[in-house]
C-alpha positions as CSV (number, residue, x, y, z in Angstrom):
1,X,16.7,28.8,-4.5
2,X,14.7,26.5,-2.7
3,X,16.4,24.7,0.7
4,X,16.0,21.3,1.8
5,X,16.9,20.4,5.5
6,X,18.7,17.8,6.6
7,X,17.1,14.6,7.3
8,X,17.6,11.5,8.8
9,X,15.9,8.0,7.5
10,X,13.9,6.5,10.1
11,X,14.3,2.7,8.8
12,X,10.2,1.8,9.0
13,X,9.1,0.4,5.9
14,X,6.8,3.3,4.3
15,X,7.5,6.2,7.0
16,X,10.0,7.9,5.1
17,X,8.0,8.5,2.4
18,X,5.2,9.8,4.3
19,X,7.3,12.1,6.1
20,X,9.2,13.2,2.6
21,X,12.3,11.8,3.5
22,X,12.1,10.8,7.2
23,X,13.0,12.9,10.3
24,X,14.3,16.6,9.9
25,X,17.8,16.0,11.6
26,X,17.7,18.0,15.1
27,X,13.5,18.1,14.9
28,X,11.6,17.0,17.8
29,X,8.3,15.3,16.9
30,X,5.4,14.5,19.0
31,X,4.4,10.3,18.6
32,X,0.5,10.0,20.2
33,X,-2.2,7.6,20.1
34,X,-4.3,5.7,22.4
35,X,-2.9,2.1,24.6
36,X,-2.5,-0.6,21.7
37,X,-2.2,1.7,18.5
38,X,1.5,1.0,18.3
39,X,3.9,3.8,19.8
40,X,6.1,1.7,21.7
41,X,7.0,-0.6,19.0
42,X,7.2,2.1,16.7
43,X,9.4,4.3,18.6
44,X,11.4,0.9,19.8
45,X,12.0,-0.4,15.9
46,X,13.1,3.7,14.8
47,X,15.6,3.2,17.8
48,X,17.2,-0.1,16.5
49,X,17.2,1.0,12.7
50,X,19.0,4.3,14.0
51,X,21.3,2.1,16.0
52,X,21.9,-0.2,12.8
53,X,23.3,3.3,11.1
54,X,25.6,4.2,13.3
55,X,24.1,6.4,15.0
56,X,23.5,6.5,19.3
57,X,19.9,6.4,21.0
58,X,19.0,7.4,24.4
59,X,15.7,6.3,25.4
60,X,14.4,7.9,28.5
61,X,10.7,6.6,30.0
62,X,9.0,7.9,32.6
63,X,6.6,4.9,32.9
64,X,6.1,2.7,36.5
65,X,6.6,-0.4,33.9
66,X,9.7,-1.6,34.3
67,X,12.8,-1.9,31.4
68,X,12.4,-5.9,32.0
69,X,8.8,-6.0,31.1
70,X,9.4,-3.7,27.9
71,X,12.6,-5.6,26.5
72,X,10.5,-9.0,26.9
73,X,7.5,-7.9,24.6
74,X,9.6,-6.3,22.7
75,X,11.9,-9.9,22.5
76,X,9.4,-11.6,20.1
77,X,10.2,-8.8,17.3
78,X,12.8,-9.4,14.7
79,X,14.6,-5.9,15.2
80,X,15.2,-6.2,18.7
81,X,18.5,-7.0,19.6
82,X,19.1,-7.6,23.4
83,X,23.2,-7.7,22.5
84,X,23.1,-4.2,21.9
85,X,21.4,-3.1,25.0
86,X,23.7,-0.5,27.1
87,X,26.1,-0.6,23.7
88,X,24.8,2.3,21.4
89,X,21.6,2.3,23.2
90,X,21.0,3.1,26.7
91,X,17.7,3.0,28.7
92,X,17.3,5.2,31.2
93,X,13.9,5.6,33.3
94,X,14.1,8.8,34.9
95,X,10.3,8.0,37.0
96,X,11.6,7.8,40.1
97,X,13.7,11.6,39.3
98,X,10.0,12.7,38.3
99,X,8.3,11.7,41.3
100,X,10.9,13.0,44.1
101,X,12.0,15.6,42.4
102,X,10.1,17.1,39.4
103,X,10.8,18.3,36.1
104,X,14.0,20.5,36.6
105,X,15.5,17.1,37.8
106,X,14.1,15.6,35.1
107,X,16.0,18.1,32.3
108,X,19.0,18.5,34.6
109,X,19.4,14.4,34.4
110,X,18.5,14.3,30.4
111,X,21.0,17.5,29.8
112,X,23.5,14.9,31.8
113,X,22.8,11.7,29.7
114,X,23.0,13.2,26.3
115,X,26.1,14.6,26.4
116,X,27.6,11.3,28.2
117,X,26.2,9.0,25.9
118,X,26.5,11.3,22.8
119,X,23.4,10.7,21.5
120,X,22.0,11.5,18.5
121,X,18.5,10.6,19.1
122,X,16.5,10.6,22.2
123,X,13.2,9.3,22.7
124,X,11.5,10.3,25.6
125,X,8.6,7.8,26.7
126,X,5.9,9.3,29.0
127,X,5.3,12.8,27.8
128,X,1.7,12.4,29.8
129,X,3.7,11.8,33.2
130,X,5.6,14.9,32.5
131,X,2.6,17.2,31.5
132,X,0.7,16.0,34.7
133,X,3.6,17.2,37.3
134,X,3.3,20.4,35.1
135,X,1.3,23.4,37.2
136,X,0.7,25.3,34.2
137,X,1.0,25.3,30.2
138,X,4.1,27.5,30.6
139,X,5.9,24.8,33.0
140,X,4.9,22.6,30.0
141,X,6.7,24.5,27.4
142,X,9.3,25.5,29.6
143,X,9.9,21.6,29.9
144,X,9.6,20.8,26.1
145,X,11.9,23.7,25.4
146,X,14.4,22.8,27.7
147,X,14.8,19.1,26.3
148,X,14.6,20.5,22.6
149,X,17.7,23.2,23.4
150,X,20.0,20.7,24.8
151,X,19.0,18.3,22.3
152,X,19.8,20.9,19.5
153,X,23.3,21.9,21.4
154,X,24.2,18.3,20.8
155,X,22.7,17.4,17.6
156,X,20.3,15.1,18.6
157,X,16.5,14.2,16.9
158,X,14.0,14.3,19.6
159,X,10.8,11.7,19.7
160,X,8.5,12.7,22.6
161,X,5.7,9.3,23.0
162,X,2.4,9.9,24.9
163,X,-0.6,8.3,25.0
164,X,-3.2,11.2,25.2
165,X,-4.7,13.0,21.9
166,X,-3.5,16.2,22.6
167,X,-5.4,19.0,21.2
168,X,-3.9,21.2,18.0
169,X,-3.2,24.2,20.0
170,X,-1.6,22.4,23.3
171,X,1.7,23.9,24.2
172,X,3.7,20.7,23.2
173,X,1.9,21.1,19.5
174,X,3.6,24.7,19.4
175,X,6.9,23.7,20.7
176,X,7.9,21.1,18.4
177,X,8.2,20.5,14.4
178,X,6.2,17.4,13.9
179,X,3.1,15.3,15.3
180,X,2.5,11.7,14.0
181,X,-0.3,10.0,15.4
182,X,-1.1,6.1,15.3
183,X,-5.2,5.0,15.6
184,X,-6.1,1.6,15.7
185,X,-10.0,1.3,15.1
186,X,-12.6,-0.7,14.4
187,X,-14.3,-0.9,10.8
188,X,-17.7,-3.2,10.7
189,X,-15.6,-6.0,12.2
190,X,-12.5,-5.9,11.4
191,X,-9.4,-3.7,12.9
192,X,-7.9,-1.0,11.3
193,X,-4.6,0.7,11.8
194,X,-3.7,4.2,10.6
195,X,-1.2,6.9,10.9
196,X,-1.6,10.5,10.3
197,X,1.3,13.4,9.9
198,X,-0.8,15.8,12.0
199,X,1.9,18.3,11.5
200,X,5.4,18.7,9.7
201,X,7.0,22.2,10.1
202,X,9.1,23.1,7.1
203,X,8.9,19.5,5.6
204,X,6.5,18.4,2.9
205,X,4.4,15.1,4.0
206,X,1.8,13.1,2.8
207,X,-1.1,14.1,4.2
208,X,-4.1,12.0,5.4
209,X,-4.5,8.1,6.9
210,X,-1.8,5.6,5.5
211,X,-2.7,2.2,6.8
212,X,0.0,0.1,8.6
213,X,0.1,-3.3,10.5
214,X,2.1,-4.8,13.4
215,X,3.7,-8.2,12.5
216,X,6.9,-10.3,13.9
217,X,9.1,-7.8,11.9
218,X,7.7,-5.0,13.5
219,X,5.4,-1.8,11.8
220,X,5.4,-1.7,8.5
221,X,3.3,1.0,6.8
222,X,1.6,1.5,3.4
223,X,1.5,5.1,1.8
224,X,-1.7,5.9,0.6
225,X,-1.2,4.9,-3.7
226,X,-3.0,7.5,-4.8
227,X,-1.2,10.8,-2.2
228,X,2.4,8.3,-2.6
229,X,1.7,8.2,-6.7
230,X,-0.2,11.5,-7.2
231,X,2.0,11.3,-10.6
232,X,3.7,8.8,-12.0
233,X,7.2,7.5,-10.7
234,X,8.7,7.7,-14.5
235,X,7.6,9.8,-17.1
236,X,4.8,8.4,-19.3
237,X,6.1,7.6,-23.2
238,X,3.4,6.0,-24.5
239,X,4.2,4.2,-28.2
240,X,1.8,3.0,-31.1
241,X,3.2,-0.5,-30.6
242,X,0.2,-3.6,-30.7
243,X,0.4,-7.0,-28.4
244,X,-0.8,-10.1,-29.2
245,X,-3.7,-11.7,-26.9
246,X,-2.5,-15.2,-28.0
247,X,-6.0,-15.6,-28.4
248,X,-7.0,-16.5,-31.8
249,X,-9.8,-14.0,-33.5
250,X,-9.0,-11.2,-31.0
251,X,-6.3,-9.4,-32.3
252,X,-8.1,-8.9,-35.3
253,X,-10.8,-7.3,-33.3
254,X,-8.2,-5.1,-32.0
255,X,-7.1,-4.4,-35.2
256,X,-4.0,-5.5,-34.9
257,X,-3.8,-6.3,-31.0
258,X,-3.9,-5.1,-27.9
259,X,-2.1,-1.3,-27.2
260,X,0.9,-1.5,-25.6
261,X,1.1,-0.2,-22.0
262,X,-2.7,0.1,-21.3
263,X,-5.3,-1.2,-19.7
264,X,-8.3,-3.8,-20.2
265,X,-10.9,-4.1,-18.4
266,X,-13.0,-7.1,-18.8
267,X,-16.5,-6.8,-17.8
268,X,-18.8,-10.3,-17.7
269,X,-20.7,-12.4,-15.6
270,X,-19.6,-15.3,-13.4
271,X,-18.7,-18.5,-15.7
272,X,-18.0,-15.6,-19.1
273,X,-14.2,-16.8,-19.5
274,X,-12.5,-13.6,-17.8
275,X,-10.2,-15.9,-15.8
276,X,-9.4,-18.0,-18.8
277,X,-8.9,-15.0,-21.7
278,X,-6.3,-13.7,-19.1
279,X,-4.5,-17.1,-18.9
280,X,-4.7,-17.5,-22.4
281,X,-3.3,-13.5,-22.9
282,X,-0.5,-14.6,-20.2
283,X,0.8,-17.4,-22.0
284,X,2.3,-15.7,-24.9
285,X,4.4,-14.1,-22.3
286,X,8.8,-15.0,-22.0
287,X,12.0,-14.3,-19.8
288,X,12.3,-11.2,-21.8
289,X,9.1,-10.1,-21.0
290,X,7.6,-11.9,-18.2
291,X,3.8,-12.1,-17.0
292,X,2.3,-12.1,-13.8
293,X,-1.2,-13.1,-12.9
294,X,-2.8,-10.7,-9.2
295,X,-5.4,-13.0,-8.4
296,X,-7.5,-12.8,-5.1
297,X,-10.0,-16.1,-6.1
298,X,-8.1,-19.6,-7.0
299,X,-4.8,-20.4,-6.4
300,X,-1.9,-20.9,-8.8
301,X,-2.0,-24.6,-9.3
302,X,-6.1,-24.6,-9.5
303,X,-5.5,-21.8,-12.3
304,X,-2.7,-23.7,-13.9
305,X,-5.0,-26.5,-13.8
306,X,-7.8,-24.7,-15.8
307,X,-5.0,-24.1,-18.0
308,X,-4.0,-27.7,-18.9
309,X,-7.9,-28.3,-19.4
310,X,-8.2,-25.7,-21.8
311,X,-5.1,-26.6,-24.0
312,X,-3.8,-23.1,-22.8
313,X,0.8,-24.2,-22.4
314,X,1.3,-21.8,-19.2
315,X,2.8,-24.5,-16.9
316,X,5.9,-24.0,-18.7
317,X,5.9,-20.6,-18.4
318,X,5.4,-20.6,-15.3
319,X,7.9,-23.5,-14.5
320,X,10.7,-21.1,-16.6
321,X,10.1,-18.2,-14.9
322,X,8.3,-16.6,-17.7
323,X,5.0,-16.1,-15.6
324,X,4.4,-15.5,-12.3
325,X,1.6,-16.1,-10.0
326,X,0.8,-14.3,-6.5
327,X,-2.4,-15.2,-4.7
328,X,-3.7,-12.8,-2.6
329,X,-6.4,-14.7,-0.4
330,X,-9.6,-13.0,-0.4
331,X,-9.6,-12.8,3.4
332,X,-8.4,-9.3,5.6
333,X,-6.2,-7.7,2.9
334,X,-5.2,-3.6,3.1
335,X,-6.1,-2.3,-0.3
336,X,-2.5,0.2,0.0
337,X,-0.7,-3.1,1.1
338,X,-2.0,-4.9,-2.2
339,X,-1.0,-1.8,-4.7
340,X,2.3,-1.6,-3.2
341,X,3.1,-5.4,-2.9
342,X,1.6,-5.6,-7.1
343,X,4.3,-2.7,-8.0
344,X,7.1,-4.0,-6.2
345,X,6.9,-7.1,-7.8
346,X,6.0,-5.0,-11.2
347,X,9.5,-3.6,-11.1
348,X,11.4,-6.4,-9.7
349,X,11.1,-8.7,-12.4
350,X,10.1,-6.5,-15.1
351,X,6.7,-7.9,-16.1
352,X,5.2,-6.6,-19.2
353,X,1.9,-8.6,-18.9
354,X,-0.3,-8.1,-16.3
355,X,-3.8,-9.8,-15.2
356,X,-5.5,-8.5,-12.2
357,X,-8.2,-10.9,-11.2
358,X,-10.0,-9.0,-10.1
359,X,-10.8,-5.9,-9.2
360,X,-13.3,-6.6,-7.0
361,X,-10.5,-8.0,-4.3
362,X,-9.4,-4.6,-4.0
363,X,-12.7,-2.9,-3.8
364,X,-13.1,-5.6,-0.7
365,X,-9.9,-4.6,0.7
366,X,-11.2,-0.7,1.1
367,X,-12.5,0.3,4.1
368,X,-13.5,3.9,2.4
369,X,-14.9,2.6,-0.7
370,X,-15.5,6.2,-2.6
371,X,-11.2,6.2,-2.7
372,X,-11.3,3.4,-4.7
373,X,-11.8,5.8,-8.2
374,X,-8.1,7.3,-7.0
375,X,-6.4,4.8,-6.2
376,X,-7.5,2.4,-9.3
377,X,-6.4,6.2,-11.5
378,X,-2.6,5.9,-9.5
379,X,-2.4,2.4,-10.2
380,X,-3.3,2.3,-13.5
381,X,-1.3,5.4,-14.2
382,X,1.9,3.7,-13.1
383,X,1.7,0.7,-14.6
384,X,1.2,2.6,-18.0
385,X,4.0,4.8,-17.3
386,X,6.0,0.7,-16.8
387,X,4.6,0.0,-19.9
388,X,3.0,-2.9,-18.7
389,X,-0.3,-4.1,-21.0
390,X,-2.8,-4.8,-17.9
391,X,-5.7,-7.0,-18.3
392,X,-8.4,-6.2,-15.0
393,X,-11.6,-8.5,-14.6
394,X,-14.7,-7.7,-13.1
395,X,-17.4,-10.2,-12.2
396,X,-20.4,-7.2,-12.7
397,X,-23.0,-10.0,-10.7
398,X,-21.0,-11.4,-8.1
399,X,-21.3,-11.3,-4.6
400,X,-18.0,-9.2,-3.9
401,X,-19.9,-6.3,-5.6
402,X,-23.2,-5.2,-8.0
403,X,-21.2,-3.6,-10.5
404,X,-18.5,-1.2,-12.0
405,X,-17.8,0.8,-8.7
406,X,-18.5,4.0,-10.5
407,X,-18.8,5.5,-14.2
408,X,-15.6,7.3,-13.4
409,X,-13.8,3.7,-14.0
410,X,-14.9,3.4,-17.7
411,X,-13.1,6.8,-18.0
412,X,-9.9,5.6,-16.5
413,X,-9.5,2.4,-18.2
414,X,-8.6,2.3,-21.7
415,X,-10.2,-0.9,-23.5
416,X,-13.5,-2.2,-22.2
417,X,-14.0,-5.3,-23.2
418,X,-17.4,-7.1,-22.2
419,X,-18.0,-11.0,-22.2
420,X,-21.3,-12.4,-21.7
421,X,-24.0,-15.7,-21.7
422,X,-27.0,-15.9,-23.3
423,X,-29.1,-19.0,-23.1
424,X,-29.9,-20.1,-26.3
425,X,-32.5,-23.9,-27.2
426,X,-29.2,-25.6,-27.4
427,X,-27.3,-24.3,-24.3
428,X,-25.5,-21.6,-23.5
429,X,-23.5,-19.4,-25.9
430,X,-20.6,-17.4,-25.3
431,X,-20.2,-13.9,-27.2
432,X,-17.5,-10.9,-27.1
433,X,-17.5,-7.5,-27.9
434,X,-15.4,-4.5,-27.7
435,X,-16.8,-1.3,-26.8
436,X,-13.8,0.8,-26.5
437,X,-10.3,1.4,-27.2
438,X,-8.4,4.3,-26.8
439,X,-7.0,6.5,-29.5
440,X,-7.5,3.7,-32.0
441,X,-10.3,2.2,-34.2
442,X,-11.8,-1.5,-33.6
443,X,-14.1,-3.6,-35.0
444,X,-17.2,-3.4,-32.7
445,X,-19.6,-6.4,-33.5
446,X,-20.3,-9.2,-31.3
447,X,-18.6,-11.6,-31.8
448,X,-19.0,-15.8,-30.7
449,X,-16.2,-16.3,-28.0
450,X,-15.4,-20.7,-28.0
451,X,-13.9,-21.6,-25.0
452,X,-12.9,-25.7,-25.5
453,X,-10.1,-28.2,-24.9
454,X,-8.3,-26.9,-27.4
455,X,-8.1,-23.5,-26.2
456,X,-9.9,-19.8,-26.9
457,X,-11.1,-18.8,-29.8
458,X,-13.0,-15.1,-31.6
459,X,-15.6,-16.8,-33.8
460,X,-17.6,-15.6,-36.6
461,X,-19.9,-11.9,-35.7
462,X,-23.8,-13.4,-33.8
463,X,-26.9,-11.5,-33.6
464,X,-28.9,-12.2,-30.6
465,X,-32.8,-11.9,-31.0
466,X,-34.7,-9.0,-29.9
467,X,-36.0,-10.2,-26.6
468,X,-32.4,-10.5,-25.3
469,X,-29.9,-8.5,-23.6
470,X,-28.9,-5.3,-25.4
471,X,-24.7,-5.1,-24.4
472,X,-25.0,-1.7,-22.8
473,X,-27.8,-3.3,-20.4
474,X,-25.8,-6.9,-20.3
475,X,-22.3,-5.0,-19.3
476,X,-24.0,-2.4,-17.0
477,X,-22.8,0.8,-18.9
């Protein structure tokens, strides 16, 4: 029978589920990065949300800086909460100890404090400061043993901070049961923040870089969708129920309307009526099943706008609570940041309609563009397993991108749907056509797509003359 340890939660937004369930009660983990990446705060905002639990923190630094300069930065973060200093949680700096009288001191003191203040976690700051007074790697594990036994006798979670990347086979790696580091890089021209489970003894975590940022609530970090959602949340149960676009002519190319609980990608150029077939799809939404619009391009009151215009009644909606708009600027987003934010509010209010527009704001939002393909399969995969009927655009011409990001997407979409423009003597005409649906037949002729004042329409089947665009070549397939 399989065993599960003891754990404790550590309160930061995301870091539970990286570490599969937060700390291992009793564990001592290694917290490193470079100046800046974030271990202060981190190890700071873990100390308050342990302290919030009931539970008692000793925080021990062997840093020159002194506790007055630490609680002052650490003032303009919600968490902090200078009432509770000495009451709970008790900083100690044990510098001075380390510089008159070395490391035995050192333990001696911390074997002293834990006991008196009956802590239950400790969080040593200055883990460099220690290994430097060190002679030899086994005065280093002698010291990391020592603090790990009498934190054990006591019951007490250790967190050891340094600022130096310490090699996979240093003595502190060996001694204790997890390393979690923090990077804070640059990407073209842009910072990025990451953190990495380097090691996780008899605990399952999610391995590789999960982004995080650093705002006036503190560290919040973003599980990687596609390691966080490697399967779906809920099992899948898909059902052979249809959904009406709204749109008048397009059910009947679906044969009956869109499939419940899957996804549409629509594929045009700039100016096709992507934007305005979702608008038009999201107003046949209600309370009982509520819409949502993800856009990263206009924002709600220029798209509900575009709606009056077009004759398209989603102001109503909107004004009911039936649909709901989120705006996601198109500025320095975090592509895990987005697909979490987009689920949350998924589940919150139940949507059933869903129009991402579009998909290039994620693509944007990666900073390793060849994970897009998994984390567009995790996505999609859980918003099936919601049963939530998503509509995606993507603007194959525009500047955010040349095309589809791979032919791996057609694969994991299931409707593909492609709108397009075709100068013509007396202007420009609109067609659509439907070059896929999953498990289920269609009716796949090009069609005239009207786009007026009175709303979207599916018009009678077009031929196009032989000079023009083929669809396969016009869509990018």
């Amino acid at each position: 029978m399989t065993e599960y340890l003891p754990r404790i939660a550590a309160g930061i937004p995301g870091l539970d589920a990286v570490l599969g369930g937060g700390f291992v009660d009793g564990a001592s983990y290694i917290l490193q990065g470079q100046p800046g990446a974030g271990k202060t705060i981190l190890a700071n905002q873990i100390a308050f949300e342990a302290l919030r639990a009931g539970r008692k923190v000793l925080y021990i630094t062997l840093l020159a800086e002194t506790h007055d300069r630490l609680f002052q930065s650490l003032s303009t973060l919600d968490f902090f909460d200078k009432e509770r200093l000495g009451n709970g949680i008790v900083y100690l700096s044990v510098f001075q100890t380390l510089k008159d009288e070395g490391l035995s001191a050192v333990v001696s003191l911390l074997r002293q404090e834990t006991r008196r203040q009956q802590a239950t976690l400790l969080i040593f700051d200055g883990l460099l400061n220690a290994r430097d007074r060190a002679e030899t790697d086994i005065d280093v594990k002698t010291f990391v043993a020592e603090v790990q036994s009498q934190a054990a006798f006591v019951g007490c979670t250790v967190l050891f901070l340094t600022s130096a990347r310490l090699a996979d086979q240093s003595p502190e790696h060996t001694m204790v049961d997890g390393v979690i580091e923090l990077y804070d890089e640059l990407v073209g021209m842009r910072s990025a923040r990451r953190l990495q489970v380097r090691k996780s003894r008899g605990s399952g975590a999610l391995g590789g870089y999960h982004q995080f940022e650093i705002t006036s609530s503190g560290i919040c970090i973003y599980p990687r969708l596609e390691s966080s959602l490697s399967h779906p949340s809920i099992p899948d149960m898909p059902s052979a129920k249809r959904i009406s676009t709204g749109i008048e002519g397009l059910d009947e190319l679906f044969l009956g309307g869109i499939p419940s609980g899957s996804v549409t990608l629509l594929l045009g150029s700039s100016g096709s009526g992507k934007t305005s077939l979702g608008l038009d799809f999201l107003s046949e939404s209600s309370a009982a099943e509520p819409g949502m619009l993800f856009g990263f391009y206009e924002t709600p009151e220029r798209l509900l706008i575009k709606a009056d215009a077009l004759g398209i009644s989603l102001r109503e909606q909107v004004e009911q609570g039936a649909v709901y708009m989120r705006w996601q600027p198109l500025t320095e987003n975090l592509i895990d940041k987005l697909g979490h934010r987009l689920l949350e509010e998924v589940r919150a209010r139940g949507i059933k309609r869903l129009v991402i527009d579009a998909l290039a704001g994620f693509e944007r939002a990666c900073l390793y563009s060849p994970r897009l393909i998994e984390f567009f399969a995790a996505l999609c995969n859980e918003l099936r397993a919601l049963d939530v009927t998503t509509i995606v655009t993507w603007e194959k011409d525009s500047s955010a991108g040349s095309g589809a990001p791979g032919p791996e997407l057609y694969s994991l979409i299931d409707n593909l749907v492609t709108l397009r423009q075709v100068p013509r003597r007396s202007g420009v005409t609109r067609s659509i056509a439907l070059l896929k649906v999953r498990d289920g037949a269609f009716e796949p002729a090009l069609h005239e797509f009207v786009i007026g004042t009175t709303g979207l329409k599916v018009a009678f089947p077009v031929d196009y003359p032989s000079n023009s665009l083929s669809i396969s070549e016009n869509s990018g397939l």
